[in-house]
C-alpha positions in Angstrom: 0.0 0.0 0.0 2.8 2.2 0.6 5.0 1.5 -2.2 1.7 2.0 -4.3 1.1 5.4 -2.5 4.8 6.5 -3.3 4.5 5.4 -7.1 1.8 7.6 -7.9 3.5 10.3 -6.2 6.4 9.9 -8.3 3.8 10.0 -11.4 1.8 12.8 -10.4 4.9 14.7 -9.7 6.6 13.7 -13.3 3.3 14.9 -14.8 3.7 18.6 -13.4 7.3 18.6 -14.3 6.2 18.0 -18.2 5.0 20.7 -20.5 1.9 18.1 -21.0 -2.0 18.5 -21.1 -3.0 17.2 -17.8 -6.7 16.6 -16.9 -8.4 15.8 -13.6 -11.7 14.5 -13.1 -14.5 13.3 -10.2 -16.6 10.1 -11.1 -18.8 7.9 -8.7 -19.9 4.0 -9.4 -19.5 0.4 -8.0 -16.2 0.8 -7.2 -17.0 4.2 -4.9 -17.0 7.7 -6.1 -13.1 9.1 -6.5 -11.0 11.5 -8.2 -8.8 10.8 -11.3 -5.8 12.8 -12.8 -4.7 12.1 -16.5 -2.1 13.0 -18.9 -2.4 13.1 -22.8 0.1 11.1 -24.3 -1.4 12.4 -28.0 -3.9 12.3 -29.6 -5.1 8.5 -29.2 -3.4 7.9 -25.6 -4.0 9.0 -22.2 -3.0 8.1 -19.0 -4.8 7.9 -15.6 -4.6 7.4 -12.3 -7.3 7.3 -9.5 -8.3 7.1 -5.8 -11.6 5.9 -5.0 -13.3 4.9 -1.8 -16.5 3.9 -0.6 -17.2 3.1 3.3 -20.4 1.9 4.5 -21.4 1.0 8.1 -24.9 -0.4 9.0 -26.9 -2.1 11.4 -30.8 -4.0 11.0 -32.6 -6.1 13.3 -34.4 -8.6 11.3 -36.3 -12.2 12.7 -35.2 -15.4 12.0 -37.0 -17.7 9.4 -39.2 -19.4 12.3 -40.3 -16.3 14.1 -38.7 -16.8 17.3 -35.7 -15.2 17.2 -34.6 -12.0 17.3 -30.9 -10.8 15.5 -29.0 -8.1 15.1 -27.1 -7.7 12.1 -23.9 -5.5 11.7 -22.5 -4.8 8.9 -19.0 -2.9 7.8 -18.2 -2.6 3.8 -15.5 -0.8 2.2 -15.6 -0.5 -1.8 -12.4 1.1 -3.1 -8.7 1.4 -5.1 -6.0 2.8 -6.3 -5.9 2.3 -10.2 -3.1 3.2 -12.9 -5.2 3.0 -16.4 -4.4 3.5 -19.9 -7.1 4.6 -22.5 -6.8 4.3 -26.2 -9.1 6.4 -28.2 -9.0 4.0 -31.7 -10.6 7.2 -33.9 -8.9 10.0 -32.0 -12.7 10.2 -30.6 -14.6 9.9 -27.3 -14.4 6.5 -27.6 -11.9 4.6 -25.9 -10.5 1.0 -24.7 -9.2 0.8 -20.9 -6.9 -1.1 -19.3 -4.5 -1.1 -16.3 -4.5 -2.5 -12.6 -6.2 -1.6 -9.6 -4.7 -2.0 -6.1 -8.3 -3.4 -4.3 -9.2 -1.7 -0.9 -12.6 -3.7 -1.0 -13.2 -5.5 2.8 -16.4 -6.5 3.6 -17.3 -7.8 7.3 -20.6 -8.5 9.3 -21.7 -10.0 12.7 -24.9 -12.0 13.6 -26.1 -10.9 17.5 -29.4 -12.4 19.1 -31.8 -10.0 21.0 -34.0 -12.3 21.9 -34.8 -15.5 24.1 -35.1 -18.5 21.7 -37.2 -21.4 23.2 -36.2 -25.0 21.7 -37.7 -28.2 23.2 -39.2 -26.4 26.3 -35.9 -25.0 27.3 -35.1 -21.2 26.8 -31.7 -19.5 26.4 -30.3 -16.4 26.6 -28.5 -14.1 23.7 -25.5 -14.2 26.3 -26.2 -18.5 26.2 -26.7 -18.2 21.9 -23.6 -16.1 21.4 -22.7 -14.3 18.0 -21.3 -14.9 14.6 -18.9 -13.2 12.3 -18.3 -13.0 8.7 -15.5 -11.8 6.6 -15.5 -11.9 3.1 -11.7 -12.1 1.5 -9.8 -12.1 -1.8 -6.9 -14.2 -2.8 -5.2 -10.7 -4.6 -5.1 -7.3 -4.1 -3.5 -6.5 -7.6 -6.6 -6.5 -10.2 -6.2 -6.4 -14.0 -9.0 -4.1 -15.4 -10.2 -4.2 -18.8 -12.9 -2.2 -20.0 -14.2 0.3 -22.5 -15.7 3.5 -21.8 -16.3 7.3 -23.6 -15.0 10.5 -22.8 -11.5 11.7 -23.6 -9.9 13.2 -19.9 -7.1 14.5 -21.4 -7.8 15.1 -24.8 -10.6 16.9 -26.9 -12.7 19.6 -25.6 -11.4 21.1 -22.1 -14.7 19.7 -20.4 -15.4 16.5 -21.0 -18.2 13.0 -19.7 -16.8 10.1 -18.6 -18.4 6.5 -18.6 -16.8 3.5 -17.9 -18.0 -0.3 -18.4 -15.6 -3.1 -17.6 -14.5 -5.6 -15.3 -11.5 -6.3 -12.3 -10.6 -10.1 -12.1 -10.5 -10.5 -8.3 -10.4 -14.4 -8.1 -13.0 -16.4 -5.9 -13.5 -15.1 -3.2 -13.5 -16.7 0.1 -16.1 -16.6 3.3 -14.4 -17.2 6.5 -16.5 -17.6 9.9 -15.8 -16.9 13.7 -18.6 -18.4 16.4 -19.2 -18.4 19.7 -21.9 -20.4 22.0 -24.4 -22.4 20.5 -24.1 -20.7 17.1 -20.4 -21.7 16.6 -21.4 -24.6 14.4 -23.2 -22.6 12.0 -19.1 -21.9 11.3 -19.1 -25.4 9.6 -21.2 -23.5 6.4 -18.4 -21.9 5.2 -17.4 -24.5 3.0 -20.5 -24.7 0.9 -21.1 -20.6 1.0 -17.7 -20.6 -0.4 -18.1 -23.4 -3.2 -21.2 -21.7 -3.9 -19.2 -17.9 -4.7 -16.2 -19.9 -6.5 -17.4 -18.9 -9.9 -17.4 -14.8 -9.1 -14.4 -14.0 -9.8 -15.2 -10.5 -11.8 -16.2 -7.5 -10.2 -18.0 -5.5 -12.5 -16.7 -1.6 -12.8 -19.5 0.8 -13.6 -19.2 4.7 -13.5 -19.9 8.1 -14.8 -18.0 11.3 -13.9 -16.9 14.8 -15.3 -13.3 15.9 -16.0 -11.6 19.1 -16.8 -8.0 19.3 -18.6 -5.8 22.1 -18.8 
């Protein structure tokens, strides 16, 4: 993360040293909303690099499936990178091919809490007696190719300029690990199915729209 940091320090600091057309734009989407600075290699190629970040804290109480028991559900997601792109605009157009790496900041957590009392066979227990669940969700890589296309020219064409981008990170499979305690500890033994189930999603789809400006 540091190194990555310190690279694009470097790079934003060789951009300002050229006599080059530099652009910078704001864009928001599945990945989280960010900013993005560019440089114009001519007429066809740019070059980007971008910060976004997404973080997302929430809590529901919802009932289990039988009625008789209460949970709270906690939940902590982060959606973000750092990404190094390069655009080519085939016509000299608005048009353009993507494709680079993304460094991926995406965690996502969550914890299972009873409320409630549960009554089984006549005998009640407490939430204390139940005890709690967590849920981490994992990727075997935080270096993501990206390839995409998109429209808009950051660092070429008109000075203002739309920005769309459709494509896709390859993130591998990623995998569900599980912490219990009490009497829902066993429900830790489901991890192996949840994480046969996600084996095949191993693309995370990059959607987004944004404005830039270049100088």
């Amino acid at each position: 993360m540091k190194k990555l940091m310190l690279l694009m320090m470097v790079f934003l600091f060789c951009l300002a040293s050229l006599q080059a057309q530099i652009a910078i734009g704001a864009k928001a989407g599945s990945i989280g909303p960010g900013m993005e600075l560019g440089y114009a290699l001519g007429e066809k190629f740019n070059l980007k690099v971008g910060y976004f970040v997404l973080p997302l804290n929430f809590t529901s109480d919802v009932r289990s499936e039988d009625n008789d028991l209460d949970l709270e559900v906690a939940a902590d997601l982060k959606f973000g990178a750092l990404s190094a792109i390069a655009d080519f605009h085939p016509t000299g157009g608005v048009f353009r091919l993507s494709g680079g790496i993304y460094y991926n900041m995406i965690k996502i957590s969550s914890t299972v809490t009873p409320t409630s009392n549960y009554n089984m066979d006549g005998k009640e227990f407490t939430p204390e007696k139940l005890g709690n669940l967590a849920i981490e969700y994992t990727y075997p890589s935080k270096i993501n190719p990206y390839l995409g296309i998109g429209f808009g020219n950051l660092a070429g064409g008109s000075p203002f300029s739309v920005q769309f981008d459709l494509g896709a990170l390859y993130i591998g499979s990623p995998e569900v690990t599980m912490d219990g305690e009490g009497m829902i500890a066993p429900t830790v033994n489901w991890s192996g199915r949840i994480n046969e189930a996600i084996e095949t999603f191993k693309w995370y789809p990059v959607l987004s729209l944004g404005f830039g400006y270049h100088f």
